[in-house]
C-alpha positions as CSV (number, residue, x, y, z in Angstrom):
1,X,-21.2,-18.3,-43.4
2,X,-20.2,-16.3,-46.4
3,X,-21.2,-12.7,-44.3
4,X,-19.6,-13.9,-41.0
5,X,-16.1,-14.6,-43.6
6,X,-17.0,-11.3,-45.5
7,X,-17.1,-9.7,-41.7
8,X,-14.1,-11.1,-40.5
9,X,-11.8,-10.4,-43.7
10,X,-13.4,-6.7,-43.3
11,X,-12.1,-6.5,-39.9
12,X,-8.9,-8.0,-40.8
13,X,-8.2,-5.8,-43.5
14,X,-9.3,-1.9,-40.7
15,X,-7.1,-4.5,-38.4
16,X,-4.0,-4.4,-40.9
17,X,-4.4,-1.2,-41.9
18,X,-4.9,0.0,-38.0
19,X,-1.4,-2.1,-37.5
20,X,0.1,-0.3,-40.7
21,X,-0.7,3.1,-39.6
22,X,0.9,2.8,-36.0
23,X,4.1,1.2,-37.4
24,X,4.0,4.3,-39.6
25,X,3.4,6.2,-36.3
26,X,6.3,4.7,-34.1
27,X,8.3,4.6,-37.0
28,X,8.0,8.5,-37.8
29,X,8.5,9.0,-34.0
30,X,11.7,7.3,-33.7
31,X,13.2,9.1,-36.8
32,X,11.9,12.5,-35.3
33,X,13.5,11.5,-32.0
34,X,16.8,10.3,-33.7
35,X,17.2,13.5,-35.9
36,X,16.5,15.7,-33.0
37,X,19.3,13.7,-30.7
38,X,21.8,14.3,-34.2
39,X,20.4,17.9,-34.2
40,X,21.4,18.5,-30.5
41,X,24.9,16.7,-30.1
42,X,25.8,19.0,-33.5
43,X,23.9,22.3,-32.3
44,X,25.5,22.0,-28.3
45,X,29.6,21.0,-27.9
46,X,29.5,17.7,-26.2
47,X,31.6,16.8,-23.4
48,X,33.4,14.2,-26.0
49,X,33.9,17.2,-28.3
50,X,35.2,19.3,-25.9
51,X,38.0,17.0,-24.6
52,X,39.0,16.0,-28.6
53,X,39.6,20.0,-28.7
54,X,41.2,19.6,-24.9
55,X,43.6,16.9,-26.3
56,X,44.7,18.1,-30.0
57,X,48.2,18.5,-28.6
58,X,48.0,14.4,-28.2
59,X,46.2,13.4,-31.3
60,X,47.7,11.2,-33.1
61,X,49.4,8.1,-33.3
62,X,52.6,7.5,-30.0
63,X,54.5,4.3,-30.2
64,X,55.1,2.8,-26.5
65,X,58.7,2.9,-25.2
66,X,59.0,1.8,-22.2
67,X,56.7,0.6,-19.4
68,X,57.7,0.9,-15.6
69,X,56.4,-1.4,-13.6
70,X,55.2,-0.3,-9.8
71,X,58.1,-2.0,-8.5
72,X,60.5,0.2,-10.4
73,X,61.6,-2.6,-13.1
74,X,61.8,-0.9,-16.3
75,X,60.4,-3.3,-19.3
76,X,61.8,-2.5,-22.6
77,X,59.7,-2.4,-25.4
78,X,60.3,-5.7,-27.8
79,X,59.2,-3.1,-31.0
80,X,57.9,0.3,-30.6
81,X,56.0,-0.5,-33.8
82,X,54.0,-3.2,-32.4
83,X,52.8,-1.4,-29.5
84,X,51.1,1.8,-30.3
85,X,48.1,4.0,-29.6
86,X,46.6,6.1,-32.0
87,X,44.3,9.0,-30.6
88,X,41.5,10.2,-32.2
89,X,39.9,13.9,-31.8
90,X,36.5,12.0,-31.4
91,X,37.3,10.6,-28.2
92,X,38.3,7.1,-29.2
93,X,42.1,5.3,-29.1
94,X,42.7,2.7,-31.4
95,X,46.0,0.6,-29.6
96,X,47.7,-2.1,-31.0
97,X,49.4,-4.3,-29.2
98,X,51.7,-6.5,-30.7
99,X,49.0,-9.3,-32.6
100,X,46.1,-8.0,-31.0
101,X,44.0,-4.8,-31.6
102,X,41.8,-2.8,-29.2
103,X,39.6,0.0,-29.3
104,X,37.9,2.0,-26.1
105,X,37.0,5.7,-25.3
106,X,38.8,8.7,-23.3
107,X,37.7,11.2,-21.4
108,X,39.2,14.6,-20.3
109,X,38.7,16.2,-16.9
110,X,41.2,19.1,-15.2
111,X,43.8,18.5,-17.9
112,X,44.0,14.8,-17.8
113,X,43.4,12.4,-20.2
114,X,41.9,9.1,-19.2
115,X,41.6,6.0,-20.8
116,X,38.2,3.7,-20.7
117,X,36.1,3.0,-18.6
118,X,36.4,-0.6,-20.6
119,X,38.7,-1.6,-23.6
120,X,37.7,-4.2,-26.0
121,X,40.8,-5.9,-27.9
122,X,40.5,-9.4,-29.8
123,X,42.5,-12.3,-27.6
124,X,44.9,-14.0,-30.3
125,X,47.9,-15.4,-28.7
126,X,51.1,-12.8,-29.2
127,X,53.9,-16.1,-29.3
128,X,56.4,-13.1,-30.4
129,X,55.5,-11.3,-26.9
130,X,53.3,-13.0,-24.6
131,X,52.8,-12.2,-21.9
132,X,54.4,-8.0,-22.8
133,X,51.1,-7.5,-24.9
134,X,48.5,-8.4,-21.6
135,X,50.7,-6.3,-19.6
136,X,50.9,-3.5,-22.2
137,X,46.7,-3.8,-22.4
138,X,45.8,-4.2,-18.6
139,X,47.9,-0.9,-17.6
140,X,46.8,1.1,-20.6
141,X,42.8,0.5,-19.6
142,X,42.7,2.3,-16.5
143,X,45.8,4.8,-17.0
144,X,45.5,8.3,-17.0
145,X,48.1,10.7,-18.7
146,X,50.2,13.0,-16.6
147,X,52.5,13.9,-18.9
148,X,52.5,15.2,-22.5
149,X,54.8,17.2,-24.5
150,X,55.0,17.5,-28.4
151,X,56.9,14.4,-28.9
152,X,56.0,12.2,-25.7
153,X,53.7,10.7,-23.2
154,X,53.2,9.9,-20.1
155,X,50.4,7.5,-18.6
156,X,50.2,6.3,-15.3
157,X,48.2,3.1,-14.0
158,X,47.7,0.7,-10.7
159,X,50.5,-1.3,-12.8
160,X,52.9,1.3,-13.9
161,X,54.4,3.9,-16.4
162,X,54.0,3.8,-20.0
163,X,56.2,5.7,-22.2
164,X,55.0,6.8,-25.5
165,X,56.8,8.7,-28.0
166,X,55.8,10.4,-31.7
């Protein structure tokens, strides 16, 4: 009985070490595959690198307006302060709208900036704006800018015209 333990704990112990040495294995693997992936996204320009170069004239952060709607009604902005998008040369916005904050990625093709393909924002009830700040968010997340300038902004959506300005 004692051998057949002694036997058993023997091949526990090539069994752990076997285990150990492939989790060393996978685990060296994955870190040669991530540091090649960093290695190639620095070494080649990126198409997310190449539309933050595209878009330095926009970088920054624009402060909304004016929003015109598709049917030509022209929504004024309650604050310009509360209703902003910041543009980051990494390809990401950061927008605020009124309460509420959201984040999502752009993308630059033939001179156009576009926003998404999804924005993520947190859902707190605006009582200062509601129901401007939905609006504001649901024509920002599939616009695409037309216009831009030094010191404005132009996107256009399904829903409307926003107007940013510096």
């Amino acid at each position: 009985m004692a051998r057949r333990m002694l036997r058993w704990s023997t091949v526990y112990l090539k069994g752990a070490k076997v285990l150990r040495s492939v989790a060393c294995v996978v685990f060296l693997l994955a870190a040669a595959t991530f540091s090649v992936a960093c290695d190639e996204s620095m070494a080649a320009p990126s198409p997310t690198s190449q539309s933050a170069a595209a878009a330095s004239v926009t970088e920054g952060v624009w402060k909304l307006q004016s929003f015109q709607r598709v049917d030509s009604t022209i929504v004024p902005v309650p604050d310009p302060d509360r209703f902003t998008i910041e543009i980051a040369p990494d390809g990401r916005l950061a927008v605020r709208a009124d309460c509420n904050r959201c984040s999502a990625s752009y993308s630059q093709s033939s001179g156009a900036l576009r926003v998404g393909p999804a924005m993520a924002c947190t859902r707190a009830f605006c009582s200062t704006t509601a129901p401007f700040d939905e609006q504001y968010t649901a024509a920002l997340s599939d616009a695409t800018l037309v216009r831009a300038t030094a010191t404005s902004l132009e996107f256009v959506s399904s829903a409307g015209v926003l107007k940013f300005a510096r």
